[in-house]
VOTOR-371519 format. One line per 4 residues: their letters; for each residue y, x, z of C-alpha. Coordinates in Angstrom, 2 decimals. Last residue first. Example, Ala and Ser with C-alpha at 12.3 -4.5 7.8 and 13.67 -1.06 7.14 Angstrom:
BEGIN
SA> -1.06 13.67 7.14  -4.50 12.30 7.80
REM end
This chain:
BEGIN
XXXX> -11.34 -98.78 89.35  -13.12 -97.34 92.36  -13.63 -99.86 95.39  -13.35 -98.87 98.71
XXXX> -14.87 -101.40 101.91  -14.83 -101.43 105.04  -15.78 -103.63 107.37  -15.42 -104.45 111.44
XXXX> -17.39 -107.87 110.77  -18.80 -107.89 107.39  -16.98 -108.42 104.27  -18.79 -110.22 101.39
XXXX> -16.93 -109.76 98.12  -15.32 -112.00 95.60  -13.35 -110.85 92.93  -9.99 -111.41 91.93
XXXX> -7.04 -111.77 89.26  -3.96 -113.42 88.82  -2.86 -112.13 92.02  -0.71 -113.46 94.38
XXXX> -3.23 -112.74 97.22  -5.67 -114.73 94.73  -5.22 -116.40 91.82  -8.93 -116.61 89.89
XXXX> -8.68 -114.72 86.41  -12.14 -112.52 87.23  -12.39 -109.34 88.39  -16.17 -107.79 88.28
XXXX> -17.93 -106.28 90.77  -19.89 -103.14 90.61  -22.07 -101.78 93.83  -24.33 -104.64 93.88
XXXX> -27.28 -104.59 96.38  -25.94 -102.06 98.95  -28.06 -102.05 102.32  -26.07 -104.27 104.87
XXXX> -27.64 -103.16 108.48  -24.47 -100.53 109.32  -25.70 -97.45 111.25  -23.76 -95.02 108.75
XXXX> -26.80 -94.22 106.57  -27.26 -98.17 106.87  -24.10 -98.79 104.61  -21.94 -101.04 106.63
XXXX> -19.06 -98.38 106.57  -19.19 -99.09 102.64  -18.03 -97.30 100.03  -18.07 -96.56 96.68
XXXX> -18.06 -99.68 95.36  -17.19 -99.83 91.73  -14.56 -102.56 90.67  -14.55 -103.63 86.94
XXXX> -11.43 -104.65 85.37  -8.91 -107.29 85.06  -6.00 -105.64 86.45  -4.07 -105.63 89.73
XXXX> -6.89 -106.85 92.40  -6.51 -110.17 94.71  -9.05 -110.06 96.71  -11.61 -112.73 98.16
XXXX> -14.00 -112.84 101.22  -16.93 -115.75 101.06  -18.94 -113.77 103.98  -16.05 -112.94 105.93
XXXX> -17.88 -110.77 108.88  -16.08 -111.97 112.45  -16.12 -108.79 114.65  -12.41 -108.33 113.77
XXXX> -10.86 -105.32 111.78  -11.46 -105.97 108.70  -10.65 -103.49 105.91  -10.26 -104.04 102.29
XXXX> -9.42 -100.66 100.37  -9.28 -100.26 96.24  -8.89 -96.70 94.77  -7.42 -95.39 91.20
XXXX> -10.01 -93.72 89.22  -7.71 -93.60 86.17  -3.59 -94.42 86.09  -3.08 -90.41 86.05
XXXX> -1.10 -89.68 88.57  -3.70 -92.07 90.81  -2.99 -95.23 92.76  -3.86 -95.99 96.18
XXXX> -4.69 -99.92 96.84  -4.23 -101.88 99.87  -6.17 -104.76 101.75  -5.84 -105.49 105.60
XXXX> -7.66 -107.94 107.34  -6.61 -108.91 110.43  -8.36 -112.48 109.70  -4.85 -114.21 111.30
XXXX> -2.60 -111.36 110.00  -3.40 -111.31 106.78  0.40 -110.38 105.98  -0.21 -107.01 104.24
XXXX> -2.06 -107.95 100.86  -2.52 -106.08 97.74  -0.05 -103.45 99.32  0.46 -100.76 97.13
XXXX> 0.41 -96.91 96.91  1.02 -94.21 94.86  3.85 -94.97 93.21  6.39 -95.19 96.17
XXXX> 6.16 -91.42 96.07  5.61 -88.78 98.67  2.19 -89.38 98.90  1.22 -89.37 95.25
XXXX> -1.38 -86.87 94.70  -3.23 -87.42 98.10  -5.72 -90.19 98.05  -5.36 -91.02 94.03
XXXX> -6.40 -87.61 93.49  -10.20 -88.19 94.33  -12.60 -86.21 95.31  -11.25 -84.27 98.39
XXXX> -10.21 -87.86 100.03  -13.77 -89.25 99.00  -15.37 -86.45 100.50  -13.60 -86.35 103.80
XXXX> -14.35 -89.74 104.05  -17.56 -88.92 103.35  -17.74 -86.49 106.27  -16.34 -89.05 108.80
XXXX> -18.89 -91.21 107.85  -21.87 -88.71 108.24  -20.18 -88.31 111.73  -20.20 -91.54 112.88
XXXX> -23.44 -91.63 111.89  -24.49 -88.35 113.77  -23.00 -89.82 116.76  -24.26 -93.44 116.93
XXXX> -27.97 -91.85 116.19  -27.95 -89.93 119.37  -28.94 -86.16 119.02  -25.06 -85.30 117.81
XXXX> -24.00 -86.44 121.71  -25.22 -82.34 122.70  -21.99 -81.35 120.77  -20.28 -82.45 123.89
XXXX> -17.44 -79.97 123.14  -17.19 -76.68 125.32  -15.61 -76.92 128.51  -12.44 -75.24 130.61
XXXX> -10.05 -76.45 127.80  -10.52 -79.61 128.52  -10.23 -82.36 125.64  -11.66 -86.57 127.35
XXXX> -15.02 -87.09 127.78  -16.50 -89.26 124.90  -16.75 -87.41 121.68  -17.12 -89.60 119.03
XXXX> -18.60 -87.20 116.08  -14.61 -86.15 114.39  -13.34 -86.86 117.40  -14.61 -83.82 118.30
XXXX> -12.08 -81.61 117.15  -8.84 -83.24 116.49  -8.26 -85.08 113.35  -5.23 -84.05 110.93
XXXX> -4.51 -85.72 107.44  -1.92 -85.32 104.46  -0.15 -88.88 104.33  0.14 -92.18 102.57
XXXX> -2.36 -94.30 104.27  -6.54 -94.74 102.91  -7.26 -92.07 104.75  -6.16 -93.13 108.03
XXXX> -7.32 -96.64 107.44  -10.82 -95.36 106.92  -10.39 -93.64 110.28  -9.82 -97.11 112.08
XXXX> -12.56 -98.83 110.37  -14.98 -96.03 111.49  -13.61 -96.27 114.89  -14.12 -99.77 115.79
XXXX> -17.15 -99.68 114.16  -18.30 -96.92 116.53  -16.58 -98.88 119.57  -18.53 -101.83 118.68
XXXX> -21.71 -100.13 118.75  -21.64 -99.64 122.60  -19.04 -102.13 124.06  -16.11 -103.34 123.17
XXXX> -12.12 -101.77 122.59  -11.52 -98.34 120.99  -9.76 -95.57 123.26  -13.14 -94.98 124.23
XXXX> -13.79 -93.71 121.31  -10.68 -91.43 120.38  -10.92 -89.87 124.12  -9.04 -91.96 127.11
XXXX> -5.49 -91.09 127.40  -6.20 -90.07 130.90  -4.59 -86.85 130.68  -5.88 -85.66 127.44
XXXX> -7.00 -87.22 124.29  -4.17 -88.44 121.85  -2.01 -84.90 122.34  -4.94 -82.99 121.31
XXXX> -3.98 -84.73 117.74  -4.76 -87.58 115.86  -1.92 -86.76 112.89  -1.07 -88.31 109.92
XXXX> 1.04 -85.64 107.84  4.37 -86.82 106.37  6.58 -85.75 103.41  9.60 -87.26 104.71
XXXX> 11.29 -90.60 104.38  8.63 -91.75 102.48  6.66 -93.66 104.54  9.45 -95.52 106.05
XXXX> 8.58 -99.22 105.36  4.83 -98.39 105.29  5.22 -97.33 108.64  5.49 -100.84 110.02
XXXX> 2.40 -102.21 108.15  -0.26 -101.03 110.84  1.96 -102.16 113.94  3.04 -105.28 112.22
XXXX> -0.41 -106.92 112.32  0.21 -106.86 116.39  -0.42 -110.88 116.86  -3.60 -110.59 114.63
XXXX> -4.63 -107.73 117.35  -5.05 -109.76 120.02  -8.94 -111.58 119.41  -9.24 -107.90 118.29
XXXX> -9.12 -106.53 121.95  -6.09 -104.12 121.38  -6.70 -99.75 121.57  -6.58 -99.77 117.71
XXXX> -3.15 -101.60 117.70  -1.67 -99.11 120.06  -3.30 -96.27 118.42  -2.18 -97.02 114.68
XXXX> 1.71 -97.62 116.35  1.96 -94.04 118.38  0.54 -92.15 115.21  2.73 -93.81 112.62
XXXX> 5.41 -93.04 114.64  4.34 -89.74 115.36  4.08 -88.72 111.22  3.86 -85.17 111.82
XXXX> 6.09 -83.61 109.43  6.03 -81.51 105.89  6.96 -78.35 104.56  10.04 -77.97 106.62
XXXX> 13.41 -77.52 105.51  15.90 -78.64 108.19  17.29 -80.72 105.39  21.20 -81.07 104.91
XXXX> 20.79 -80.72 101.14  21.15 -76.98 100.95  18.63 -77.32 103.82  16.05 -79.23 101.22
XXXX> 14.64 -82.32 103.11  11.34 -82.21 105.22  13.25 -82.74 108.36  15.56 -85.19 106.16
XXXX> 16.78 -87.31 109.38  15.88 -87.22 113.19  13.59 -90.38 113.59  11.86 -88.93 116.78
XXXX> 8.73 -86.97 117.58  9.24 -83.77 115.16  6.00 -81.51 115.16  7.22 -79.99 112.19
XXXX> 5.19 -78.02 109.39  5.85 -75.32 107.74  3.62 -74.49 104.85  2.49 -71.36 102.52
XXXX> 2.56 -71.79 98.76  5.66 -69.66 98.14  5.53 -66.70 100.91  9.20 -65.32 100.60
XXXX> 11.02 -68.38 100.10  8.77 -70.44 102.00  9.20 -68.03 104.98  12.98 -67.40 104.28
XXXX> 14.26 -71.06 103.51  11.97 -72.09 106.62  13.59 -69.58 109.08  17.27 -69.95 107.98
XXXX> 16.99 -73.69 107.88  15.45 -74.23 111.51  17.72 -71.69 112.91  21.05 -73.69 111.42
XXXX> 19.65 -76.88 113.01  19.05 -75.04 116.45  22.74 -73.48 116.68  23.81 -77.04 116.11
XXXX> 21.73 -78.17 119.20  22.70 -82.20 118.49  23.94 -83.84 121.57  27.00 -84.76 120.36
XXXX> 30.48 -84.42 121.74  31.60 -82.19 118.51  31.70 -78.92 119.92  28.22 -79.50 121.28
XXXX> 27.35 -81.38 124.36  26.43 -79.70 127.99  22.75 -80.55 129.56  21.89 -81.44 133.11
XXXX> 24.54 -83.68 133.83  23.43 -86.64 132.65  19.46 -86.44 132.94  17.43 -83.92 130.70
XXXX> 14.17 -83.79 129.00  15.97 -83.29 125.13  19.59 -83.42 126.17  20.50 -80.43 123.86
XXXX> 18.40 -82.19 121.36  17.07 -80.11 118.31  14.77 -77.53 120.11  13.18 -80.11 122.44
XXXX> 12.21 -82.61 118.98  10.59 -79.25 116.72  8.42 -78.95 120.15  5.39 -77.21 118.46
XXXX> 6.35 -75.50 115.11  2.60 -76.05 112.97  2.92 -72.63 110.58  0.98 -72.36 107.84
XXXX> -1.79 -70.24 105.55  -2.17 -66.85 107.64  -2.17 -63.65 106.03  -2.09 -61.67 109.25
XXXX> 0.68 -59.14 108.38  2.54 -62.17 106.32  2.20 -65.35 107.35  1.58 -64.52 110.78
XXXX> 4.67 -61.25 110.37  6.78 -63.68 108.73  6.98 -66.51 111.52  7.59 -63.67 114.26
XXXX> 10.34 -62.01 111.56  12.48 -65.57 112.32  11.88 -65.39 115.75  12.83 -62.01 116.63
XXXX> 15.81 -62.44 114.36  16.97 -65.80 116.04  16.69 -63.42 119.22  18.62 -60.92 117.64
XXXX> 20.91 -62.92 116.03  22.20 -64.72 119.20  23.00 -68.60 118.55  19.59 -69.58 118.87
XXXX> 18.92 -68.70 122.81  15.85 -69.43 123.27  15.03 -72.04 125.90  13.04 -70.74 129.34
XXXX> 10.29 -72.77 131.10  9.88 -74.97 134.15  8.48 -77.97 131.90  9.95 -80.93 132.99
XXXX> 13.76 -79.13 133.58  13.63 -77.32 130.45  16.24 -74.07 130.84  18.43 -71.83 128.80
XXXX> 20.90 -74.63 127.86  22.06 -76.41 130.97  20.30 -72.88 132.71  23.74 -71.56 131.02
XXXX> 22.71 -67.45 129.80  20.76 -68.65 126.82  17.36 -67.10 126.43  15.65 -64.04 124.92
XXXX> 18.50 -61.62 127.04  19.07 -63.55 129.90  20.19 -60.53 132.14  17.73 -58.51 134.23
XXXX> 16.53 -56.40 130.83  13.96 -59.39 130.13  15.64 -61.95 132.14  12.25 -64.30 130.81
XXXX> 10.37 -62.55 128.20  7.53 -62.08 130.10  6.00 -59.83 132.49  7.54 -61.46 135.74
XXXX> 6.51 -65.04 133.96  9.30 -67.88 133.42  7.24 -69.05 130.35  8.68 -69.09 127.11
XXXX> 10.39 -72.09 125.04  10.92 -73.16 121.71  9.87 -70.95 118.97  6.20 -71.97 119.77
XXXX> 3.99 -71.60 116.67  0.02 -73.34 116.27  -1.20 -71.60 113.50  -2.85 -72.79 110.03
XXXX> -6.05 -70.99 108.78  -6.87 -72.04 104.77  -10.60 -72.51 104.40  -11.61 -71.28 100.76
XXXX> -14.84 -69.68 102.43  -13.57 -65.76 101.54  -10.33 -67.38 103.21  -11.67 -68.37 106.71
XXXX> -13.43 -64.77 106.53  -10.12 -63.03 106.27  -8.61 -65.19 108.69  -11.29 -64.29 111.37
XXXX> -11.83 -60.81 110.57  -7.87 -60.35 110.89  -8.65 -62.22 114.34  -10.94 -59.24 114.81
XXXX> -9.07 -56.53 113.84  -6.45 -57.94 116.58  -9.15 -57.73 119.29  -11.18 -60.28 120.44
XXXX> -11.09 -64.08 121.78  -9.47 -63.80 125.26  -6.86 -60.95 123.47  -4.81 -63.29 122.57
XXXX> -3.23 -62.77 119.18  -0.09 -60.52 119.44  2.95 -60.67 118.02  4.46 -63.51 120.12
XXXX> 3.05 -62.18 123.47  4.33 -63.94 126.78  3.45 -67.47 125.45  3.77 -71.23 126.80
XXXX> 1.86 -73.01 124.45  -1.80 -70.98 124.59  -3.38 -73.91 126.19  -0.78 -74.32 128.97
XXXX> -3.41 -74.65 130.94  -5.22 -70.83 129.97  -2.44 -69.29 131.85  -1.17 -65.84 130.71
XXXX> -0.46 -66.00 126.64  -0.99 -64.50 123.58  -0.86 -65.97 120.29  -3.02 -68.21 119.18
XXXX> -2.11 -71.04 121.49  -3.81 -74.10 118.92  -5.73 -73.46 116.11  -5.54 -75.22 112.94
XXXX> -8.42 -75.70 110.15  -8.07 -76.36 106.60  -9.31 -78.06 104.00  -12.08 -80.14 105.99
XXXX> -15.20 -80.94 104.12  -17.64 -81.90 106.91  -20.47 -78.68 105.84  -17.72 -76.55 104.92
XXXX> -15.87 -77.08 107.92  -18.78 -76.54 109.68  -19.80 -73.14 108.06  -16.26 -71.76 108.66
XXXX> -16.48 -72.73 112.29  -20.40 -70.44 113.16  -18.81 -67.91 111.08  -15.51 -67.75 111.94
XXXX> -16.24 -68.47 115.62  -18.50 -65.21 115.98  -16.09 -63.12 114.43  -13.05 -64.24 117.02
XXXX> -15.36 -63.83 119.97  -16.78 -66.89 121.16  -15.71 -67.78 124.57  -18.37 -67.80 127.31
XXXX> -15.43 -67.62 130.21  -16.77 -65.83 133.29  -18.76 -63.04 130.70  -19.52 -60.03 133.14
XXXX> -22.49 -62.66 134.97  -23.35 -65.43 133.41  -21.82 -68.37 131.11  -23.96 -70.13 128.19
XXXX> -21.92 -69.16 125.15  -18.93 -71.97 124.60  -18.07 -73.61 121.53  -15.18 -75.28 120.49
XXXX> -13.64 -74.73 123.75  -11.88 -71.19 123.46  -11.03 -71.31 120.09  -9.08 -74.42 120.59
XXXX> -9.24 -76.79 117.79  -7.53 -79.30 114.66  -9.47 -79.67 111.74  -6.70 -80.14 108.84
XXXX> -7.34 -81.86 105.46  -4.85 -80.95 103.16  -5.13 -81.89 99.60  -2.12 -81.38 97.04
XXXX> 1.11 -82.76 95.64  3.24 -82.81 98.44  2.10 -79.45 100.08  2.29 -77.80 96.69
XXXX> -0.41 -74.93 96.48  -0.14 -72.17 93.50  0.93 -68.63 95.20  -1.93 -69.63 97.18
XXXX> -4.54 -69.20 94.21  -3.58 -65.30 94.74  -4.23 -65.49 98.32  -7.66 -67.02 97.93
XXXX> -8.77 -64.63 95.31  -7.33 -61.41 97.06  -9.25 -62.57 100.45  -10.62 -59.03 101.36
XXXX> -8.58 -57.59 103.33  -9.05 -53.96 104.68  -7.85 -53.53 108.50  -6.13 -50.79 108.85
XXXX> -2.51 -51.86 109.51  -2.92 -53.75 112.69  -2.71 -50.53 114.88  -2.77 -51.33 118.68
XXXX> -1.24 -50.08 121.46  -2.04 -52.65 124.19  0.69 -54.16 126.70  -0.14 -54.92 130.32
XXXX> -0.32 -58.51 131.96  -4.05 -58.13 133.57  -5.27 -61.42 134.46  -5.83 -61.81 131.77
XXXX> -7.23 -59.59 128.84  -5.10 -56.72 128.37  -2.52 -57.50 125.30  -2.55 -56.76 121.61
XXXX> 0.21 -56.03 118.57  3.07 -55.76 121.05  6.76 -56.82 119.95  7.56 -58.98 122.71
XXXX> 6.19 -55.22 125.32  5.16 -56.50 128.78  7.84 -55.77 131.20  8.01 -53.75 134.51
XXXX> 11.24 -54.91 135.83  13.26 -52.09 138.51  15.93 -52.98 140.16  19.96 -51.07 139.99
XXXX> 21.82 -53.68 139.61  22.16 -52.97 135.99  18.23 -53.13 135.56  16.18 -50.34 135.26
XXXX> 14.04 -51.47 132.89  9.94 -49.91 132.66  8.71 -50.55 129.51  4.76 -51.45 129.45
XXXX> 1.76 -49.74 128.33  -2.21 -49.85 127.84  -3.42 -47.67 126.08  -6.23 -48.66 122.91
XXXX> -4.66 -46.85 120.56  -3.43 -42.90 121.66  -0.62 -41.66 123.25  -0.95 -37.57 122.72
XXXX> 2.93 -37.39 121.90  5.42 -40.18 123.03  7.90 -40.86 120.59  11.07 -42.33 122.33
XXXX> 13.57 -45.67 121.35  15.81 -47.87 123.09  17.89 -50.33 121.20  20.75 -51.34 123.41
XXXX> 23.34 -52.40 120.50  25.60 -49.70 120.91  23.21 -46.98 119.66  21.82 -43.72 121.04
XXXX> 19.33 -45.69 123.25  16.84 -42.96 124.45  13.81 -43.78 126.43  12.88 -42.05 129.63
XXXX> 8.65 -40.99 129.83  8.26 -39.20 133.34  10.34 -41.06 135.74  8.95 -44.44 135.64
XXXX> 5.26 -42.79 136.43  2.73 -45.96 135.31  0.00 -42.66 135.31  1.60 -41.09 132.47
XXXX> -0.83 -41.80 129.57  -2.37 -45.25 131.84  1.41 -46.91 130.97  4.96 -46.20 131.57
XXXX> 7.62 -46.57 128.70  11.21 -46.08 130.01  14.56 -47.80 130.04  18.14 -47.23 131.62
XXXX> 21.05 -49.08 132.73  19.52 -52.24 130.78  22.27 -54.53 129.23  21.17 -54.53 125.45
XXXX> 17.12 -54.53 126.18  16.12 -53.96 122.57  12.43 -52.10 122.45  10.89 -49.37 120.72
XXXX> 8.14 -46.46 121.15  6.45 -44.65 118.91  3.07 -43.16 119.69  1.21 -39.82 118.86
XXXX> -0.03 -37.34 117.14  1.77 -34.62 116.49  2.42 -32.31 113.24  6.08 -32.94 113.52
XXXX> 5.81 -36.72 113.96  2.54 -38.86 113.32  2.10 -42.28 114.28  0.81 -45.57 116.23
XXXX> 3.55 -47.80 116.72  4.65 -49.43 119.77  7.20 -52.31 119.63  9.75 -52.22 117.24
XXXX> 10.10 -50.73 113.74  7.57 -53.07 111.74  8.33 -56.07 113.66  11.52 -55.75 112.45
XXXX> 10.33 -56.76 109.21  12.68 -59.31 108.25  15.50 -57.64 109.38  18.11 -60.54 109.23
XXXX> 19.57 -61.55 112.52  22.70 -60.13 111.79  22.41 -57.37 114.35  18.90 -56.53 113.23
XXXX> 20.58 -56.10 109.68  22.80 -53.85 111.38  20.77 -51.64 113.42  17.82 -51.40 110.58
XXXX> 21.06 -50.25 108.42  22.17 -47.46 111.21  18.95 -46.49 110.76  16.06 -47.23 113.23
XXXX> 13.37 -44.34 114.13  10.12 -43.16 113.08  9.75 -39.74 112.08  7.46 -40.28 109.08
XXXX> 4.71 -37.36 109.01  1.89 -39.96 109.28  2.41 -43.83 109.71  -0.47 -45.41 110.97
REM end
């Protein structure tokens, strides 16, 4: 709270706002708590450039349009009014009288907090007194590389993790925001992620769109807690050396009478040409990235998570939408740029404004792209060309592993291709394999019953698939409850099955998961080198009629470097042989077979020793027996 300051923009706050550079606008609009001339009270602010006239209403003046009139003393249509005797914990909106004369009642875009749905109402809320705690963690920040270090990402939705048993005055059984850190931050732990990321943080109406179509960018929804709370949350996250990543939507808003959309009865947030301003599949709004103030709003969103709520990353949803002007649309629907192209060029520049200011400001924080097509250098330096970003979810990758994972193995030695392809562009970007929500919803089958067989195949199936994952170039992401074999497909209306953990199957595909997540953590040789052609190598990638796949990942330091062999047919090669690049001796360290994972081959010899037999266009090799659906990693 701000005491004794009279609150109010400068003609500088005007301009840099008006060049799309106040990086802490946040921090001047909306509704502040504060202190002016010895009152108490609130301070008001909100940009509606072609309002006739603009007032706050809320429960302190009984919603009365006529009793609290803003002042805009600027020509840039910032409206601004201290309100004595407001207090935290109203609830608000700004009433716009429109230029034809109608009235909106709008829900605050710079609000700290939100009523709980179905109410639409802003919140007064002061975020500036929570005390943080996480001084260690955000110190050894300042330190992470995205491309050289570990990132292990657990993918949820707050609100169907876990559920409390529902009854009456709690509809919904979410956790609250303190609850889940506890209960979450001691799984994590326990399975050895590196970081979790939460999906439709920030505030939104309809619990469908699961939190990606949002009214309240500034705001963390209000389903889960209060503000303080989500600061809990973070805070807590960090105290357990979990970094928090955010799922961020800079490109589209919902259509909603509270929202953003038409905000002062003009298309103020979006562009003015529904060829432009509009998705056509998804019935939403498109910012408007040629007008500062909106890029500005944007840009000093992505800085207030990273910065006000101390969060780790940003995950920018719909990277693909915002760079195609013909992204969802039919000829016709969409106008081309200056050029004839169909690039958004007001997009591109966007993209490398906000990620050369949040990295630039924040060093060891991440941006990452959910980019689903082969647009060039996303992770490149902007001064390069580069959009800029951190890193990028490897789709392709994605789309290829799941349609060979889904085939009958009698088919898949006719599909080898689909798990080599992406070696040929693996670093093109700094990638991050990803099994998202995306993979288990709308009759995309959950990750297990995506597999093909019956019963205990489908757990082998799996196991062999998620070794691959970690043995590939790439930082990792699993969605919750994939993680244990989930069966139903995601819904945000239900907790996970986490009643499946008292079948054997479950808990072992678990306990596998988890030492993956070990041996990834562990070792250097998994992560160190994924943007270079140095840390990895095929030892053979043309087994196509065994489908059996055999790679190595190579550490910085030439020690502790790790062999994979993988089958992915039920036929077990007793009399298996691999060509290996040295003469050494070849520790196993894993084996999906291992009984503590359901398998029925106890480990006899865990060291094997290369001997000078050609194989796989080797001079050196060892023999190993390889059971149906195995896998196998060697330390050398």
């Amino acid at each position: 709270m701000a005491k004794g300051k009279t609150m109010r923009f400068s003609e500088m706050d005007r301009y840099l706002f008006g060049e799309g550079t106040h990086y802490e606008i946040y921090k001047l609009m909306g509704a502040h708590p504060t202190t002016q001339r010895g009152k108490d009270g609130v301070y008001f602010a909100v940009w509606a450039p072609h309002a006739e006239s603009v007032s706050v209403v809320g429960d302190f003046n009984k919603w009365d349009p006529d009793k609290n009139v803003m002042k805009c003393d600027n020509d840039m249509g910032i409206y601004q009014l201290f309100v004595p005797k407001v207090r935290e914990g109203d609830l608000y909106k700004f009433c716009i009288t429109t230029y034809k004369g109608k009235l909106l009642f709008k829900a605050d875009p710079y609000a700290n907090y939100a009523e709980h749905r179905p109410g639409t109402a802003s919140c007064v809320y002061d975020i500036t007194k929570f005390k943080w705690g996480d001084s260690v963690w955000m110190k050894k920040r300042l330190e992470y590389n995205a491309k050289k270090d570990a990132m292990s990402i657990y993918e949820l939705h707050p609100g169907s993790w876990k559920k409390h048993p529902l009854k009456d005055g709690d509809e919904d059984g979410f956790y609250n925001y303190r609850e889940l850190a506890h209960s979450l931050a001691d799984y994590i732990k326990e399975m050895g992620y590196t970081h979790v990321e939460l999906m439709g943080i920030a505030e939104h109406p309809f619990d469908g769109s699961w939190g990606y179509q949002v009214t309240g960018y500034y705001a963390p929804t209000s389903r889960y807690g209060t503000p303080e709370d989500f600061q809990y949350f973070v805070n807590y996250m960090h105290k357990n050396k979990i970094g928090v990543i955010l799922d961020w939507v800079p490109a589209h808003f919902p259509k909603d009478a509270h929202g953003l959309a038409d905000f002062d009865g003009t298309p103020t947030y979006e562009y003015a040409d529904p060829r432009k301003g509009e998705h056509p599949d998804w019935g939403t709004k498109v910012f408007d990235y040629g007008k500062n103030e909106v890029k500005n709003f944007l840009i000093a969103n992505a800085l207030f998570w990273i910065q006000e709520y101390h969060i780790d990353g940003l995950r920018v949803d719909a990277v693909a939408s915002m760079l195609y002007l013909d992204y969802g649309r039919e000829a016709g629907q969409w106008i081309p740029n200056k050029y004839g192209e169909n690039k958004n060029l007001e997009a591109i520049e966007f993209f490398k404004h906000l990620n050369s200011v949040v990295l630039g400001k924040n060093k060891g924080a991440v941006m990452i792209a959910e980019e689903s097509t082969a647009w060039p250098m996303v992770t490149g330096k902007p001064e390069e060309g580069g959009l800029g970003f951190s890193l990028k979810w490897n789709m392709g990758w994605m789309h290829d592993f799941l349609e060979y994972m889904k085939l009958d193995p009698y088919f898949r030695k006719y599909n080898h291709h689909k798990m080599t392809f992406s070696m040929s562009y693996a670093y093109s970007e700094n990638y991050v394999l990803v099994l998202s929500h995306d993979e288990v919803v709308h009759l995309k089958c959950s990750m297990i019953n995506k597999m093909p067989g019956l019963g205990q195949d489908k757990f082998e199936n799996l196991k062999a698939g998620y070794s691959y994952m970690f043995g590939h170039p790439g930082k990792k992401l699993l969605f919750m409850g994939q993680e244990f074999g989930q069966f139903q497909e995601w819904s945000e209306a239900r907790e996970l099955d986490w009643f499946l953990l008292a079948e054997p199957c479950h808990q072992q595909l678990q306990a596998y998961v988890k030492e993956l997540l070990a041996l990834y953590k562990k070792y250097p040789a998994l992560y160190a080198n994924d943007d270079s052609q140095e840390g990895f190598e095929w030892i053979n990638a043309d087994d196509a009629a065994r489908s059996i796949f055999s790679f190595v990942r190579k550490s910085p330091t030439g020690r502790n470097n790790l062999l994979f062999v993988i089958n992915y047919t039920p036929v077990a090669r007793e009399d298996y042989r691999v060509g290996v690049p040295k003469r050494k001796q070849y520790k196993l360290i894993l084996n999906s077979k291992d009984p503590k994972f359901g398998g029925d081959t106890p480990v006899e010899q865990t060291v094997y020793k290369a001997v000078k037999k050609e194989c796989d266009g080797r001079d050196y090799s060892f023999g190993y027996p390889l059971p149906a659906y195995g896998v196998a990693v060697f330390l050398y």
